[in-house]
N, C-alpha and C positions, 0 to 999 in steps of 0.2 A: 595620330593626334586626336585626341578624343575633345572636343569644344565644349564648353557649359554657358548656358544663360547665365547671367551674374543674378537674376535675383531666385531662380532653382537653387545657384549656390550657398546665397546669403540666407534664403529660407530651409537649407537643408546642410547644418554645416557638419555634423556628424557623418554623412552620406558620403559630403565631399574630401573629407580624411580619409574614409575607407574606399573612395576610388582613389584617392593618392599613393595610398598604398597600392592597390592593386594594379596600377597602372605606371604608377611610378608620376612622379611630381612632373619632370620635365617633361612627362606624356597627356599633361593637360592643359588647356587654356581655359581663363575663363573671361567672356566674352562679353561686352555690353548688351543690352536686350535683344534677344531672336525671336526674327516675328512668329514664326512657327517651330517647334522643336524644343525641349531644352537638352538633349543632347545628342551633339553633331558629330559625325567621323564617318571619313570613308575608307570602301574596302576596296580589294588587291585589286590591282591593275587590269590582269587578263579575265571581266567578265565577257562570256563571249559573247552576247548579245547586244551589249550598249557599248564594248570596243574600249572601253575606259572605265575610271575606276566608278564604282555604285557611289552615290550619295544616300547615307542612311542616316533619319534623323528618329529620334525616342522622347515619345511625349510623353510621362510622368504624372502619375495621378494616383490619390488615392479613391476608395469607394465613397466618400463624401466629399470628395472635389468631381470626381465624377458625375454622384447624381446634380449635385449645385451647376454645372455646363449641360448636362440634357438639361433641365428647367430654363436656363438664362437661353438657349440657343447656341453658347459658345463652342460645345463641345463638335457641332456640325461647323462653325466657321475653323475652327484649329485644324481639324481631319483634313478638309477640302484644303487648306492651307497646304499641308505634309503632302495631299497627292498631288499637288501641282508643282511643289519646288524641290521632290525628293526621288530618290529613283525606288528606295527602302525606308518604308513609312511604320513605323512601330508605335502601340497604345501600347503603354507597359504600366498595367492598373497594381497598386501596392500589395492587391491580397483577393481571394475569390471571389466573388458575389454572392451572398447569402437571400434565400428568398422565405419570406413567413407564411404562415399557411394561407396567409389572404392571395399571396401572389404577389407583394408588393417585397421590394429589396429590402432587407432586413437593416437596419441600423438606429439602435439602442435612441431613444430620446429622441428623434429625430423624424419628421414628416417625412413619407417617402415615395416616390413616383410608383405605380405599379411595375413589374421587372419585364414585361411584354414592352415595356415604352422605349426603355434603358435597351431589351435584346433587338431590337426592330434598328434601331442607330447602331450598335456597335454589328448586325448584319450587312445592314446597308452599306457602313463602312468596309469589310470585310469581302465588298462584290467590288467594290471601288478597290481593292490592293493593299487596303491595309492592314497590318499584324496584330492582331487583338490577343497578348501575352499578358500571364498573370502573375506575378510573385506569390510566394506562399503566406511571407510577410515584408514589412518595410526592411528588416537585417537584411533580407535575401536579395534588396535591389540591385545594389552594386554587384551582387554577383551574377545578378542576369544579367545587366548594361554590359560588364565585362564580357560573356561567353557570349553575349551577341558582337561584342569588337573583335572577338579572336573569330568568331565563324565567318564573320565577312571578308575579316582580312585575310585567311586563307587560301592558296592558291584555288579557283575552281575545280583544278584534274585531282585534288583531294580528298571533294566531294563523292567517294566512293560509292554511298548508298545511294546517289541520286541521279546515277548518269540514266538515261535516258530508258526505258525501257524495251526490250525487241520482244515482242508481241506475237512472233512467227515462229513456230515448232521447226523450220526448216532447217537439217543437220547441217547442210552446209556453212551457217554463219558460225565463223569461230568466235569459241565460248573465248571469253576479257574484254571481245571488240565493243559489247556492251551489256548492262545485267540483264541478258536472258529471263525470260519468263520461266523456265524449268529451274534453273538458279536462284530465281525469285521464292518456285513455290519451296523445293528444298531449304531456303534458306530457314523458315516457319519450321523447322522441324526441331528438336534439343542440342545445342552443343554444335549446329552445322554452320557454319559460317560460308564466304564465298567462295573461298578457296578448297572445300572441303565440298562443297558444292559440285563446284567446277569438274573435278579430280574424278566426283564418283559418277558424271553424266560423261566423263572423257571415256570411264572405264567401263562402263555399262549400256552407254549410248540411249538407253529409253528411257523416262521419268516413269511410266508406267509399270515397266519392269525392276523399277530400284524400290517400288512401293509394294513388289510382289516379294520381294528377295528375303530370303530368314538371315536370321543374326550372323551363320558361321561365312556365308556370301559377301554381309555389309562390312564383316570386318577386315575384309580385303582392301576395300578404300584406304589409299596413304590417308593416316592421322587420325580414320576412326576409333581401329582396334575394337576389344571385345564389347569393353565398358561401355562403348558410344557408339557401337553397334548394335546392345543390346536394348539400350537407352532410345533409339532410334526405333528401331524394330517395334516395341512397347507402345511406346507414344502412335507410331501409323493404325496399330492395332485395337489401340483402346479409343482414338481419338479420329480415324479419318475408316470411311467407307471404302475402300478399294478397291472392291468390285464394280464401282460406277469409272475406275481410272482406266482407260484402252491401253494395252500394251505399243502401240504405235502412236502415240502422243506425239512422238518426234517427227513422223515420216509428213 
């Protein structure tokens, strides 16, 4: 259930149809005034660190509401707000920050802080845990509010790309218990995903030696074949040094 401030609502009603849609009507409330946040919802159950579900809330600004809170001070009382009542604290500004050659934030007609002022708060925020996210434009917000609702709500063990990294060359840990570093660096390569990864450090057991290997070798990995062996091959050789890679990487 995705929560909305009622005057976020009332001051953005095009916004709030197009999260109706996207979310489906019965999948939204809208709320009397929220002291911090204007939009609330939390994710799946099994995070495995807080044991229960995230509270994530999205604070909502364009680049001229923005710089108007660094000046007034409010933009430090709202932030400090979201890290104290939220477990996932989200700045989700409408569109990029443009800077003039002076160095001051660029905005047509409008007096403007220098962009050193503006990057010093939204860093400081940023060490404190909060998520300094940009839309491209206002169209695009709903559809970031959304992909941040579906990422949280996801089960964790779905989070493929982010389990934990293992940091140790040593052969004994089996490759899926987590994404390996050898699996990490193959995965940088064209066309090699994890599985693909996995398959050809099962089959070849070095990282070293899969960086040595010519085409008619790579295309022995289940699911590379010629194309994505050759593609492989090409890329390590125009693109990576490999004579600084030790054949025993793994040991």
């Amino acid at each position: 259930m995705l929560t909305i401030d009622s005057r976020e609502a009332k001051a953005h009603p095009v916004l709030l149809t197009q999260l109706n849609r996207l979310f489906g009507q019965e999948n939204i409330t809208v709320n009397g005034a929220i002291d911090f946040g204007d939009y609330i919802f939390r994710g799946a159950e099994n995070h495995p660190k807080l044991g229960r579900a995230p509270t994530v809330a999205i604070e909502l600004c364009s680049v001229s509401d923005l710089l108007g809170k660094v000046s007034s001070g409010r933009l430090i009382f709202q932030l400090s707000g979201l890290i104290d009542r939220y477990d996932v604290r989200i700045l989700m500004v409408e569109s990029p920050i443009q800077v003039d050659r002076a160095g001051r934030v660029y905005l047509p007609g409008v007096p403007t802080p220098p962009y050193e002022r503006v990057a010093d708060i939204l860093f400081a925020a940023q060490c404190h845990g909060v998520i300094v996210e940009y839309a491209a434009n206002r169209d695009e917000v709903p559809y970031r509010i959304h992909q941040n609702y579906k990422y949280w709500n996801k089960p964790y063990d779905e989070h493929q790309g982010f389990r934990p990294a293992q940091l140790s060359y040593d052969t004994l840990i089996p490759l899926g218990e987590a994404l390996d570093a050898r699996v990490s660096n193959l995965m940088t390569l064209p066309g090699v995903g994890e599985k693909k990864a996995a398959d050809a450090l099962e089959m070849y057991k070095s990282l070293g030696l899969l960086y040595q290997l010519p085409p008619s070798a790579l295309r022995l990995v289940p699911g590379w074949g010629p194309v994505g062996a050759q593609a492989v091959y090409d890329f390590i050789h125009t693109n990576m040094d490999t004579g600084e890679i030790p054949d025993d990487i793994d040991d």
